[in-house]
C-alpha positions, 0 to 999 in steps of 0.5 A, a space after each residue: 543851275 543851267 537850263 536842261 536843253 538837248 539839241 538836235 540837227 537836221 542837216 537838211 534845212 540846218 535848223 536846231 530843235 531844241 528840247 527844254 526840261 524841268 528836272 522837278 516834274 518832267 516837263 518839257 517843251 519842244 523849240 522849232 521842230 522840223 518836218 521833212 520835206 523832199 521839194 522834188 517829190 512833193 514828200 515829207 517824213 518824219 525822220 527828224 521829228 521822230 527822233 525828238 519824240 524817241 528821246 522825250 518817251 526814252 527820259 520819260 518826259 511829259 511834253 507842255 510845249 511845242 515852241 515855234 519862234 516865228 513863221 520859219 521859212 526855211 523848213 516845215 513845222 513838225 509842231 502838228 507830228 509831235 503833239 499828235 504823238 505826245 500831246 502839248 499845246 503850240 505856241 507862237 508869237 501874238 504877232 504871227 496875225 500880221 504874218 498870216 495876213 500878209 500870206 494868206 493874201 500871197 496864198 489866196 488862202 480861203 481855210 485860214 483865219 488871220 486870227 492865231 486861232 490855229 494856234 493854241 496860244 499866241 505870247 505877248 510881249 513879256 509873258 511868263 511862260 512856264 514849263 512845270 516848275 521852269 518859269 521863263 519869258 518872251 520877248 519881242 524881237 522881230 526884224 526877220 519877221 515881225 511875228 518873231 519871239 525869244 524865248 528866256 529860259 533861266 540861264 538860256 535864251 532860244 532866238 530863233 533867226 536874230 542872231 547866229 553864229 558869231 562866223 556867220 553873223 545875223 540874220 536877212 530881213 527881206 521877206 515881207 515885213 522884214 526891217 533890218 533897223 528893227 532887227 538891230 533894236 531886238 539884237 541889242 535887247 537880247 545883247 542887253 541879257 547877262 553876259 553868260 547867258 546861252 543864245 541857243 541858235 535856230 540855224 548852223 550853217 557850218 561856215 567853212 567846214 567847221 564843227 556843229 555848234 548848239 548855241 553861244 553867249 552874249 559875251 562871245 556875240 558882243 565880242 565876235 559877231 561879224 556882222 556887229 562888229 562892222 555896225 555901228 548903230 540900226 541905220 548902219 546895219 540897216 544899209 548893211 543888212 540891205 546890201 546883202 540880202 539884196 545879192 540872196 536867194 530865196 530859200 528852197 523851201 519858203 513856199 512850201 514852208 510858209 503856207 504850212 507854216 501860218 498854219 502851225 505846221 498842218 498841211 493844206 487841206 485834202 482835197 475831194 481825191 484826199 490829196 493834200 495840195 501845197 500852192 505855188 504864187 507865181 511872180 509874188 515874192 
């Protein structure tokens, strides 16, 4: 039987979140929810997040998880709106320390333990995880990120920013602890899983106009990735890899992003006006 996964979309930041359900007791968890953000006004909503709580409260499901993939920089976490709504445990990869770490020194963040401990579990490489009667497991996959982690449910794997579409290709590896040849290493793992087995994605940027797509397969990936099809082997993607990244920019939203984000989606701290200040480290990144 395939894996109950609901998809949403927020055109925004195009991020998937994902909403994984056991059919026996009810459960669910939540994967890489977003929260709204307006870097002109300085405002966040709840918008998306929202509607992904609606719909957990419309099929009368009991929230476990919220599943956080990596440290994303490209949108705000809505883990801290929705488990305040629904109740549910954050959890992340072991490895999000070295991410904190690296941040907090990027931030001179003084309210942050480079210890996980904001999380409320942190995966270690294999770990069972289980959502009610759903058992899955998480495997190491960083490059991207070190800290980043997929997350094997049944017939279905969430892979965060490895692989995306087949037309789009993989993901960059220039942000700080970024490694393309390992990157290559945790796409051959994920390649490695059962030909059929749905790789959900964290992003759809829709090249040239075409429609919405929640996930592919290893199958459709081994036979169509634009970017492993001109790859050879880690040092080839490698060099590739490095050669593209270098023509990007940043991401809109990575520092306001990742400053959230290294603290599971809570904002910084009110201040003595009760005004919560997001830090902008000028010539760092």
């Amino acid at each position: 039987m395939s894996t109950d996964v609901e998809s949403f979309f927020d055109p925004a930041t195009f991020t998937r979140t994902h909403l994984v359900t056991d059919p026996t007791s009810k459960t669910c968890a939540v994967i890489d929810p977003v929260l709204d953000y307006d870097p002109k006004s300085g405002r966040t909503s709840t918008d998306g997040a929202d509607k992904v709580i609606a719909r957990i409260r419309e099929r009368g499901l009991t929230l476990g998880w919220v599943l956080e993939t990596h440290v994303h920089a490209d949108h705000l976490s809505g883990a801290q709106h929705i488990t305040a709504a629904l109740g549910g445990r954050i959890g992340i990869g072991a490895n999000v320390t070295n991410v904190q770490k690296t941040f907090i020194d990027i931030y001179n963040l003084t309210d942050v333990a480079p210890d996980g401990s904001v999380f409320d579990h942190l995966f270690e490489d294999g770990e069972t995880i289980e959502i009610g009667a759903l058992k899955g497991h998480v495997m190491f996959t960083p490059g991207h990120t070190p800290a980043c982690i997929t997350y094997v449910i049944g017939d279905a794997a969430f892979i965060g920013d490895t692989l995306f579409s087949p037309d789009y290709g993989t993901a960059r590896c220039d942000f700080p602890g970024g490694d393309g040849a390992v990157l290559w290493d945790s796409m051959q793992k994920i390649l490695a899983l059962p030909d059929a087995t749905r790789l959900f994605l964290c992003h759809d940027y829709l090249p040239n106009g075409r429609a919405l797509m929640t996930h592919t397969t290893v199958a459709q990936q081994r036979a169509e990735n634009i970017h492993l099809l001109v790859a050879a082997d880690g040092e080839s993607y490698a060099k590739m890899r490095a050669a593209r990244d270098a023509g990007l920019s940043m991401p809109v939203l990575i520092l306001p992003s990742v400053q959230v984000n290294v603290r599971a989606g809570q904002l910084p701290p009110a201040e003595a006006n009760g005004v919560s200040y997001l830090k902008l480290p000028v010539n760092r990144l």
